[in-house]
C-alpha positions as CSV (number, residue, x, y, z in Angstrom):
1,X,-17.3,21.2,-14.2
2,X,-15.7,17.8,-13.4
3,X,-17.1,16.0,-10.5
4,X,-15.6,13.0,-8.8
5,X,-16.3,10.1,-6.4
6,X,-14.3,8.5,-4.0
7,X,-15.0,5.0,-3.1
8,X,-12.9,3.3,-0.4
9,X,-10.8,-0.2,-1.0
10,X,-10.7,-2.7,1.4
11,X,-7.7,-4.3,1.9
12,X,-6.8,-7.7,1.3
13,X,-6.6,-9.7,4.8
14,X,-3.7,-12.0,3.7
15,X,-1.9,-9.4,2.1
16,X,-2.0,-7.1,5.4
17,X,-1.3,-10.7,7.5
18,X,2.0,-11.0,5.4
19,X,2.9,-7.5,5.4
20,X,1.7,-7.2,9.2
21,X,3.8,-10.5,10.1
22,X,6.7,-9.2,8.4
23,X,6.9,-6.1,10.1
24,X,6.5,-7.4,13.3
25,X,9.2,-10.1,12.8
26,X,11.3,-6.8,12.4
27,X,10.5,-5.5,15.3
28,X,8.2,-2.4,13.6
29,X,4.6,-1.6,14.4
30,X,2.7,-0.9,10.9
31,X,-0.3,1.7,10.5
32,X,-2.6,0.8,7.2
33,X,-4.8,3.0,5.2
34,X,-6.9,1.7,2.9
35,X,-6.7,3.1,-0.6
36,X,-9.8,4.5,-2.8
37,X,-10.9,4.1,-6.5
38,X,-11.2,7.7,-7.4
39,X,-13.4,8.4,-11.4
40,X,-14.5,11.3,-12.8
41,X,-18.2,11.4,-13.6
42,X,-19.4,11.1,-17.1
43,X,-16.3,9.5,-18.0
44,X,-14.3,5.9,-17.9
45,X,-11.2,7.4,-16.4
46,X,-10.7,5.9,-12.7
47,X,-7.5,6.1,-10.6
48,X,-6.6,3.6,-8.2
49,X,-5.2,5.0,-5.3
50,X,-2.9,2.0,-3.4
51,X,-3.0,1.1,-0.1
52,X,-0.6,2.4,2.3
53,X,1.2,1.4,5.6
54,X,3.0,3.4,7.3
55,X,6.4,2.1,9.2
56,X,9.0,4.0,11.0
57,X,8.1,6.9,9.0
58,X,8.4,5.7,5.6
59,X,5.4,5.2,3.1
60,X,5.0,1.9,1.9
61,X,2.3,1.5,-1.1
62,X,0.7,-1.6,-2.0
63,X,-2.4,-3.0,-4.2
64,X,-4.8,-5.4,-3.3
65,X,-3.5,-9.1,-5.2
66,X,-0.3,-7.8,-5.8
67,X,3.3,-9.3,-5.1
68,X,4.9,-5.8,-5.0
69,X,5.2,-2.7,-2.7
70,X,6.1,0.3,-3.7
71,X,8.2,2.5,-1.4
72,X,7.9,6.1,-0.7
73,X,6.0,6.9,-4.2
74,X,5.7,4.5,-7.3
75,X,9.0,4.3,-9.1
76,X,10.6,3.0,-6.1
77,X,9.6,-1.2,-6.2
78,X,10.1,-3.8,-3.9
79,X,9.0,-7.6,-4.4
80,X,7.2,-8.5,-0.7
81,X,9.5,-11.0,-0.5
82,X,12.0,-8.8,-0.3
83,X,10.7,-6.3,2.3
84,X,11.8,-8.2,5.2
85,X,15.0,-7.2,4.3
86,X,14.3,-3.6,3.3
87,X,13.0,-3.3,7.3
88,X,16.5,-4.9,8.6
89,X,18.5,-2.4,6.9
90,X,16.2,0.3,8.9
91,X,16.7,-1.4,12.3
């Protein structure tokens, strides 16, 4: 039987303070979830689950370090740079 364990990421502050400021220079109101390193016991398979914020009703994904988000699932990239104006087109 495989067992698993879930341990919980923190997210980076300044990558929440950019993502946080951007949204609110959009006029949005984001909701984080932090994401988890999921690995199967007995083995050296881990998943890394991203972190997530939720605006308006669409998923953004995001790991810790990274210059990326990811919207709705993971084929679906966005630099952070560019998110600001991702959000505009929503408004």
């Amino acid at each position: 039987m495989l067992n698993f364990k879930k341990e919980k990421v923190n997210i980076d502050d300044k990558l929440k303070q950019r993502i946080d400021f951007i949204c609110k220079f959009c006029g949005f109101k984001p909701t984080f979830e932090s994401g988890n390193i999921i690995s199967l016991d007995k083995t050296n398979l881990y998943y890394i689950e991203p972190n997530k914020a939720i605006i308006k009703d669409i998923l953004i994904l995001f790991f810790n370090y990274s210059n990326e988000v990811y919207i709705n699932n993971l084929n679906n990239k966005v630099l952070l740079k560019d998110l600001e104006d991702y959000l505009k087109k929503l408004s």
